[in-house]
C-alpha positions, 0 to 999 in steps of 0.5 A: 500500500503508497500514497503519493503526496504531491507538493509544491517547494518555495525555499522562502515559505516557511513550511518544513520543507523550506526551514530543513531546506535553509539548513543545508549549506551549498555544496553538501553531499545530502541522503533524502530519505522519503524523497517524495517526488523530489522536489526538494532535491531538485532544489538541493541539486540545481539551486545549491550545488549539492550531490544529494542521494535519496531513498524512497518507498513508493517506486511511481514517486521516484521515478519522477524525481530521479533526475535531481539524484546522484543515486536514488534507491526505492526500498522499504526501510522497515525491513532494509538495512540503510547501510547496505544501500549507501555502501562506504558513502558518507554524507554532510546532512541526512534529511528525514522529512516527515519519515519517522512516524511511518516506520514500525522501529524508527529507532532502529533506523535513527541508529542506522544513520549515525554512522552515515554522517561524515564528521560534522555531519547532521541530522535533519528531521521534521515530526507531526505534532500530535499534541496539536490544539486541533487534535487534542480537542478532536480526541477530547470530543470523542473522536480520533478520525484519521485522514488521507494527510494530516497529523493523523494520516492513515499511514502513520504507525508512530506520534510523537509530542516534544518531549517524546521526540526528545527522549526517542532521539537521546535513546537512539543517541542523538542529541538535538542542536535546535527545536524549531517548529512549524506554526498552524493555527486551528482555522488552517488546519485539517480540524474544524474550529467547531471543535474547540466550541463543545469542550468547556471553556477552562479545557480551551483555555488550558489547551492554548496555554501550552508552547506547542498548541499551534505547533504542528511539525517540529523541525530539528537539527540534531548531531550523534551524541558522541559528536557533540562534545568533540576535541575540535569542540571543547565546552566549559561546564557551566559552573566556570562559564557563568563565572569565566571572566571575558575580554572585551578587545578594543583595537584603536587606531584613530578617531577620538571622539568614536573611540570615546562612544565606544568605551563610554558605552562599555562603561555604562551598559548594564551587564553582569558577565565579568570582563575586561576592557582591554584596549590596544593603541597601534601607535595612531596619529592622534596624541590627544587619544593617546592621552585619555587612554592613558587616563582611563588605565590610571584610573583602572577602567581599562587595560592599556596596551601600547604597541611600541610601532604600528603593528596593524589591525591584525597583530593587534588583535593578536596580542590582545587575544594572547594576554588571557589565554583561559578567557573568551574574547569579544573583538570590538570595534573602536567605532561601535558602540553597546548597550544594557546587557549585551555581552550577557546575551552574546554568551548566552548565544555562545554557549546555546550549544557545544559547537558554536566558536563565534557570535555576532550581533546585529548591527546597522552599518558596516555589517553585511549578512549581520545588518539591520534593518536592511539585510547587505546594506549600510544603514543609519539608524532607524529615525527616531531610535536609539541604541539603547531604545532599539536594542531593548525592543530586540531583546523583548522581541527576538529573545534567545533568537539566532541563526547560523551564518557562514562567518562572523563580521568583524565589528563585534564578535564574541569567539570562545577561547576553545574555537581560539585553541583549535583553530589559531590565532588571526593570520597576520602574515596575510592580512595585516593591516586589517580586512578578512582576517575574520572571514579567514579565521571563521572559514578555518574554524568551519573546517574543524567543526565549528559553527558561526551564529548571529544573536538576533536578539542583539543589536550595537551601532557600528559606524564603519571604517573609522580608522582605514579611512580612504584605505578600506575599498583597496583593503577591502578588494584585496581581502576579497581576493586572497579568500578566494584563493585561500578559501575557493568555497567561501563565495559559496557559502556566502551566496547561500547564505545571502539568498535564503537569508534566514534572518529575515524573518527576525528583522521583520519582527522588529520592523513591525514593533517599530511601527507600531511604535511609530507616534506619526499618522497611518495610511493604507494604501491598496494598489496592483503589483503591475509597476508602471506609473501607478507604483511611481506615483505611490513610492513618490508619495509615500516618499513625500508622507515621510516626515508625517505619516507611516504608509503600508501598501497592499498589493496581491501577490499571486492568485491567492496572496496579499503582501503588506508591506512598510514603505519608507525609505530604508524599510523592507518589513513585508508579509505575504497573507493566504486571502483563503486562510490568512484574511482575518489575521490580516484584518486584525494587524490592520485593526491593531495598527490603527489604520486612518485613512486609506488610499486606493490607487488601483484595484486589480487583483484585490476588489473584493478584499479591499472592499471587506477590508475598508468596510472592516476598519470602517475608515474612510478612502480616498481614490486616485485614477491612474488609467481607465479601468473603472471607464473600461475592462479594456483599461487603455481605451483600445478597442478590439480593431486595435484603434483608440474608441474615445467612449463611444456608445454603450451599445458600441461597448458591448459589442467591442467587449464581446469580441474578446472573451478573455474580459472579466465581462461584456456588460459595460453598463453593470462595469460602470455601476460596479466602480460607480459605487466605488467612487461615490463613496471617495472622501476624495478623487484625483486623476492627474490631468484635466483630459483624464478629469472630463473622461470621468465626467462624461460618465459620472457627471455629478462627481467632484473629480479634482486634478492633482498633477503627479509632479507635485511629488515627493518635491515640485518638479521644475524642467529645465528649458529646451537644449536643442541639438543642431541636424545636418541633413546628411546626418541621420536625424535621432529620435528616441522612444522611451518607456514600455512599448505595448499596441496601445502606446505605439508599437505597430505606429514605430514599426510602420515608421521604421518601415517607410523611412528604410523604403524611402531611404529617409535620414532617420534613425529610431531609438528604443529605451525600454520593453516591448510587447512584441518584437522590432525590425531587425536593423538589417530591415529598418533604421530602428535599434531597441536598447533593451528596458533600463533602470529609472535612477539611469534614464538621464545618463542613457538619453545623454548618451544616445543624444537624441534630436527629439524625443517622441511619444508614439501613442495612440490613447491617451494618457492620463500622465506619462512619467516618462514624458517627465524624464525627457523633459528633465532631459531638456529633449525636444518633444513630439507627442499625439494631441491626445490624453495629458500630452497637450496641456503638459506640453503647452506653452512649451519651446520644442514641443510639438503635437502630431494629429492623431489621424496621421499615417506612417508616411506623413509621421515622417515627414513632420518628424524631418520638419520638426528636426529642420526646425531645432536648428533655429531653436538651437540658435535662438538658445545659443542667443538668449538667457536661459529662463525657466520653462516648466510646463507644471499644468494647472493643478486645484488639488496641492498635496501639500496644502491638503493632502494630509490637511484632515482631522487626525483621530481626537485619541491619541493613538496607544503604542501597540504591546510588542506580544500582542503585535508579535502574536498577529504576526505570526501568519503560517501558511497551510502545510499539511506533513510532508506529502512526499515520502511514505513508508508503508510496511508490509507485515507479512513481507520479511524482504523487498526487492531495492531497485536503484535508480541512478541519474546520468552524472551518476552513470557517468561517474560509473563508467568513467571509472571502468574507462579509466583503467582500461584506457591506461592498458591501451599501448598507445604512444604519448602522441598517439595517446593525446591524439586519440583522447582529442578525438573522444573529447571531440565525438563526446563532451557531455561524457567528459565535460567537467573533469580536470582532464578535459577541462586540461585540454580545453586550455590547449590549442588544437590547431598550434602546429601540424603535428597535432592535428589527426590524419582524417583520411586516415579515419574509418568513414563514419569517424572521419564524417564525425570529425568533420562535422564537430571541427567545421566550425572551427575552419569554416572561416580562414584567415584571407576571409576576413577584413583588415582591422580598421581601427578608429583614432582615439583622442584622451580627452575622449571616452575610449568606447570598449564593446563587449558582445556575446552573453555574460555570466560570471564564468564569461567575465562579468564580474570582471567587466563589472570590476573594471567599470567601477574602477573607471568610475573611482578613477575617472578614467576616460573609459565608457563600456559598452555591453550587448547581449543579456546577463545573468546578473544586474550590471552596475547603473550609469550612475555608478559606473560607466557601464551601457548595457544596451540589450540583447540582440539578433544575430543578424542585426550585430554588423549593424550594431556594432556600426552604431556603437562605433567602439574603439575596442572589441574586448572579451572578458572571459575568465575561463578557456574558450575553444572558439567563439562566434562573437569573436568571428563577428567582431573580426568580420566588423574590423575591430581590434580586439582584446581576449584573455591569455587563457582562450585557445585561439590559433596562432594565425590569429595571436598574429593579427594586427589589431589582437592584443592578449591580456594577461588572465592574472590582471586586476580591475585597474590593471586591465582597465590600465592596459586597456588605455595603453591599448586605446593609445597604440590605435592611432598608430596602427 
């Protein structure tokens, strides 16, 4: 008897299957036992490089997953040894996800797996919880019912409470690390409610007094019990722990007035852990310092080391850690500061359990994976927060709370003295004067067994890099580069760790109190998750409400969720609530955050849940139009023969709506009476323009609908006066189109445009700068070039680089308000727009701007495009003559949001601080998770064995019968020539057998083609090899050397941008961090460097305001000759960090006559390392050293 369970895996849910996920580091060697369908090692393999194994009972549910396995084994473990499936293997983490409770003897298989582990191995186990509020009541009640899933699945033979798990995991030799546990409150569980509602009310009440009354599986993180106290682990008893005394390490260098915070701040917290101050001076700059030090040893208040010559962070630290040798240490910044009983919390953590060597704190700057609020990021303290204040508040809220972290960060970091004793002291020979040296130490420590935790209930101020100053970037970079050559896995670690980010869910905890504490104003504000202009406007007016109102915003997320999150800047609190399970929880936040007014700005996705919520916290709304949904299903007044309607008829409508059965409906009448109602009951209704106001009005002519331009917000926009460029007619004339291009906005109008200009051969040249619904022209068919979507923060830098003549608006419906037409005027472009929607009294009054009338065709476009280009001469010249005045075209707006937005009465009661338990318990919003409904073990009494099948996965079997090759293939008695021959052959005819071994990775490196010698005698070949061998190295000869063009390079001037062009797809295997590197080295040197990327990316490239970096899109094949002419780079460079055998891009390059500069490792031929025009980089280089060369490069074109 199987039972397959089907489920869904989202590494950031909080179900078992995801916290058991987030405690597997990347490139662990996993044992899945009760696979399931696999989705958790598909996750395990492909997102976090893991080999994982599994074992599995029901043979249909392997048989699904079996790709994400090494080996996979389908046995019933009731009557099979596990150690005779794995054989010698041994494994980091063994996963038991919801098995236990399916199996007659649980505990024989517990003892089974201990000695599977590697050393430092674990064990992971999620367990139902019978003693859930819901199935207790049920059992009181009278009934035990079990159930096809559930806690009392009817393929559950044991149940388990805390306690008993506890006591059948220490019988079996196991002792548990951490109990964590997944939440499922009654309503959202398989128990109906009702059940509670027969028991009496003192039973109830006793019920929810228990811990685990919601709990419904347990999730524990366990180690065999003679691995917990370990010679690489060595724990104090707890006698001498709680009176050990500890040193407080300062290293100080520069900074008085940082480094008096930081000692005052140890002076006055409140802590009852016995300790020392023990202050280095590394001989600073600042004899004043010195003095005060030498003050407060006088006085007793601290241990005064003065190193006799500057030593450097390192050595420093060093000594002091050696001054003690029984004592723990905790290494403080001199720049960071303490309060109430931290280092009293920070032992606490340190001591939680037998293998963790370092602790680190919270802090808001100069943190990294250990900052709050914001995770990775440089953040001031929060505003109207103190140290003491903020640290208090995360000590009620997160109270013994911590996660494992791949390293401590150095500002703050409680190490015991045992970790010291096994691991060493900080490596002064290779980090010296600072930066690293912890990441060293804590990657060093990881090897030996030891853990890194981060004390989420603990929080200290660091202000950062007070005593490197200008020195901390090199430092920083030069760190960055010795731990990847001392520690290859690091990144790794780190990478996992940064993207499942476990400690989130403790920062929001916090986030929430502290609004909750927040004494301004509290607005909702309900939208869609669409983006566009609609978000624009409600982040701008979120961002202006700062000083007086905390603003939430309700969005969807996804067919059945909701997400509330916290918008002001530097926040980034969220929560995701079920609409089908979790609305009432939601409600009740919204209630105990005492919501005042709320603000809709759309409502797709979220009508009828924002209707029960405003009715709910019966408060009152107002409501801002951002397009025409509430007119139209159609939302852009664009009917169904693509053509804009201009509210016809409603007989009109509905035949339009019936022609597209997609629509939520074909009564255009019952629509309008629907939102009718909506904007009846508005407090009150804005649209951003005048045209969008009489639209309104022409439905519902008895609304006040008030206009209240966008640009009013976050501070009122002043444009700056036309710049016009001067056009030569025998120059292409340059129009740019910006924003996201649908039908409605003038795609097919830009298409057609781009069309007649290549028939009638017209000087015109169009530009896009943004997405599209639907493809181009390829350049090779029209003068139209699609740069790709761009970042907002980098519009201005992309359009000065295009210089475009005009800037045009394509669109065939109107708009209500058109951000991007606010960037262009920012810009100072000439515009041409429609005489439609805001365009006209946006654009009215204003010099360079033009109106187009709507019936135009593609013909006559074009030709007012080239009058109007005509005309920017004379308006370049008449710019060129007369002052510049200012021009802003602000339209007339009655609605000031300054003067009245917030100008209502606020409640007369003063609003209570919410009680930081009471938040917390709405918080808690657990999602619907039955057991997991993936691995069944069903035992088969009369059975005493079972036939195991393995499975195997392809890398499995290419392990396999390379292993059988290998010895055979020595045997062979094969010349080394003939040898190397015979093995490029093989490598040739078959590289996914062999991709990613060392050897073939070896011969990659190689040049095949370097001289006569090597090269395969194919005529000597049997017929079908030699038809192979031709096939698989046509590509490689397929173009010689006479075919292509000479390099014709292009003069560079140095007071110039040298233009560098790099072409063809970049991950970080194809250089992208290099390129990344160098862009911001340029950047940090002003160096006359401008990079230019086409082609997509695996990862965000830096923005043009960080670095000049141009990432203009990905391109068709046919269209980079022509792309390349456009960009007219100085240089084509490929900066490839690993070997490449051949590559097409190059060919093109070389097909466009650029010079060209690739990496020392590709296995290019040596006709081409002799082509004029080709330089080679040296594969060692640096950021600046490339970028320096590149230069020298730059230089040695005007010869050429």
């Amino acid at each position: 008897m199987s039972h397959q369970y089907h489920r869904t895996f989202d590494p950031n849910a909080q179900d078992s299957l995801a916290k058991l996920a987030r405690l597997v580091p990347a490139g662990a060697v996993v044992l899945d036992i009760g696979t399931g369908p696999g989705v958790l090692a598909t996750y395990l393999s492909e997102q976090c490089a893991c080999y994982v194994d599994g074992i599995e009972y029901d043979r249909q549910s392997a048989s699904l997953g079996r790709r994400a396995f090494r080996s996979l084994w389908v046995a019933d473990l009731n009557v099979t040894d596990v150690t005779t499936l794995v054989g010698a293997t041994r494994y980091d983490r063994i996963l038991c996800a919801d098995v236990l409770e399916h199996l007659v003897a649980p505990e024989q298989l517990l003892c089974q797996l201990s000695g599977l582990l590697k050393d430092g191995g674990h064990l992971l186990l999620s367990i139902p919880n019978v003693a859930h509020i819901g199935l207790l009541a049920e059992l009181l009640g009278g009934e035990l019912r079990y159930r096809p899933e559930g806690l009392l699945d009817h393929t559950h033979l044991r149940f388990f409470t805390r306690t008993s798990l506890q006591r059948l995991l220490e019988t079996s030799g196991w002792q548990s690390l951490t109990f964590d546990c997944v939440h499922l409150p009654i309503e959202q569980s398989e128990f109906a409610p009702a059940v509670l509602d027969a028991l009496p009310s003192e039973v109830v009440e006793f019920l929810r007094t228990s811990d685990d009354a919601e709990t419904y599986q347990f999730i524990v993180d366990c180690v065999p019990s003679h691995a917990a106290i370990s010679k690489t682990a060595p724990v104090l008893t707890a006698s001498v722990a709680s009176v050990a005394r500890v040193d407080v390490i300062v290293p100080v260098y520069a900074g008085f007035a940082e480094t008096q915070a930081c000692l005052d701040s140890l002076f006055n917290a409140s802590v009852t852990t016995p300790y020392e101050i023990v202050v280095i001076d590394d001989v600073g700059p600042e004899p004043e310092l010195r003095a005060w030090l030498r003050s407060l040893a006088t006085q007793g208040r601290i241990t005064l080391l003065e190193n006799t010559q500057n030593l450097g962070y390192v050595a420093s630290v060093n000594r002091g850690i050696e001054l003690h040798p029984e004592r723990d240490v905790v290494l403080l910044n001199s720049d960071a500061e303490v309060a109430n009983d931290w280092l009293d919390r920070l032992r606490v953590a340190a001591y939680a359990s037998t293998d963790i060597g370092t602790v680190t704190p919270f802090a808001n700057s100069g943190a990294t994976i250990c900052a709050y609020p914001q995770f990775c990021v440089d953040n001031p303290l929060p505003d109207g927060w103190d140290l003491a204040t903020l640290d208090a508040l995360i000590r009620d809220i997160n109270p013994g709370a911590g996660v494992d972290i791949p390293t401590s960060v150095g500002f703050c970091t409680y190490i015991r003295r045992a970790c010291i004793d096994t691991v060493g002291l900080f490596d002064v020979a290779t980090f010296g004067r600072g930066y690293g040296e912890e990441n060293d130490f804590s990657m060093r420590a990881h090897y030996r067994g030891w853990r890194h935790r981060l004390a989420a209930d603990v929080f200290v101020i660091h202000r950062g890099g007070v005593s490197f100053g200008a020195d901390k970037a090199a430092l920083v970079e030069k760190a960055g580069q010795v731990m990847r050559a001392h520690h290859p896995t690091y990144d790794l670690l780190v990478g996992d760790h940064i993207r499942r980010d476990p400690a989130r869910s403790w920062r929001e905890r916090v986030d929430w109190c502290r609004l909750a504490r927040s004494s301004r104003r509290r607005l909702l504000f309900i939208t869609h998750a669409l983006g566009g202009g609609t978000e624009r406007h409600v982040q701008d007016l979120a961002r202006w409400l700062e000083d007086a109102a905390e603003v939430l915003v309700l969005r969807p997320a996804g067919e059945d969720g909701l997400t509330l999150s916290w918008q002001r800047c530097g926040e980034v609190a969220a929560i995701t609530f079920q609409r089908t399970l979790d609305f009432e929880r939601l409600i009740a936040l919204l209630r105990t955050l005492y919501i005042e007014r709320a603000h809709v700005h759309h409502l797709i996705g979220l009508e009828a849940e924002a209707q029960q919520i405003l009715q709910a916290l019966s408060i009152p709304y107002d409501l801002t139009l951002h397009d025409f949904f509430m007119l139209c299903p159609r939302i852009t007044l664009f009917d169904d023969r693509s053509q804009f309607c201009d509210q016809p008829a409603e007989h009109e409508c509905e035949r339009c709506l019936a022609a597209d059965p997609q629509l939520p409906t074909h009564d255009i009448r019952t629509w309008r009476q629907a939102w009718g109602h909506w904007l009846a009951g508005a407090d009150r209704i804005l649209v951003p323009s005048h045209d969008t106001a009489a639209r309104i009005r022409r439905i519902w002519p008895e609304l006040h609908v008030r206009v209240a331009a966008h640009d009013q917000l976050p501070a009122l926009t002043y444009y700056p006066p036309v710049r016009a460029r001067t056009w030569q007619a025998d120059r292409p004339l340059r129009v740019v189109v910006v924003g996201h291009l649908p039908p409605a906005k003038g795609l097919m109008v830009l298409t057609a445009c781009a069309r007649d200009a290549a028939k009638r051969g017209l000087p015109l040249e169009f530009h896009h700068l943004g997405d599209s619904t639907w493809p181009l022209p390829s350049l090779a068919e029209a003068p139209v070039i699609a740069h790709g979507p761009y970042i907002e923060s980098e519009l201005a830098a992309r359009l000065h680089f295009l210089s475009p003549h005009l800037a045009w608006f394509p669109a065939i419906c109107p708009e209500t308000w058109c951000y991007t037409l606010s960037g262009c005027l920012m810009a100072a472009l000439p515009v041409v727009a429609p005489q439609l929607g805001a365009f006209p009294e946006r654009l009215a009054n204003r010099p360079g701007s033009y109106l187009l009338p709507n019936d135009l065709d593609a013909e006559a476009i074009n030709d007012r495009l080239l009058a109007f280009g005509a005309e920017l001469n004379t308006l370049a010249m008449l710019d060129s003559k007369t002052e510049l005045t200012d021009t802003s075209v602000q339209i007339d707006t009655d609605f000031i949001y300054s003067a009245e937005y917030l100008n209502i009465a606020a409640p007369q009661a003063a609003q209570p601080l919410i009680h930081n338990s009471a938040l917390v318990k709405t918080l808690v919003i657990p999602l619907a998770i039955g057991t997991k409904q993936s691995a069944q073990h069903i035992p088969v009494l009369t059975q005493t064995s079972q036939a195991i099948v393995h499975l195997r996965s392809w890398r499995a079997m290419r392990s396999l019968i390379l292993a059988r090759l290998k010895p055979l293939w020595w045997r062979l008695p094969l010349s080394a020539q003939t040898r190397y021959r015979v093995k490029s052959l093989l490598f040739r005819m078959a590289p996914p057998l062999f991709r990613g071994t060392a050897t073939y990775n070896a011969w990659l490196q190689l040049n095949l083609e370097q001289s006569s010698s090597n090269k395969i005698d194919v005529s000597a070949l049997p017929h079908f090899f030699r038809r192979v061998w031709l096939s698989i190295t046509h590509t490689v000869s397929e173009t010689t050397e006479n075919q292509y063009p000479p390099v014709q390079p292009r003069s560079w001037q140095a007071d110039r941008p040298l233009r560098i062009v790099v072409v063809g797809p970049l991950s970080p295997a194809n250089g992208l961090n290099v390129l990344a590197a160098c862009a911001h080295d340029a950047a940090k040197r002003a160096l006359p460097l401008e990079f230019h990327y086409l082609g997509d990316f695996t990862w965000p490239l830096p923005c043009l305001a960080e670095a000049p970096l141009i990432a203009h899109g990905a391109y068709a094949e046919s269209e980079l000759t022509a792309r390349l002419h456009f960009l007219s780079p100085h240089l084509a460079w490929f900066p490839k960090i690993g070997p490449e055998t051949w590559s097409h891009t190059l060919n093109r390059c070389r097909i466009a006559a650029l010079p060209i500069v690739v990496p020392q490792l590709w296995a290019i031929p040596e006709r081409l390392m002799n082509f004029p025009g080709c330089y080679v980089l040296t594969h060692v280089l640096d950021a600046e050293a490339i970028n320096n060369r590149l230069l020298e490069i730059g230089a040695e074109l005007n010869t050429l």
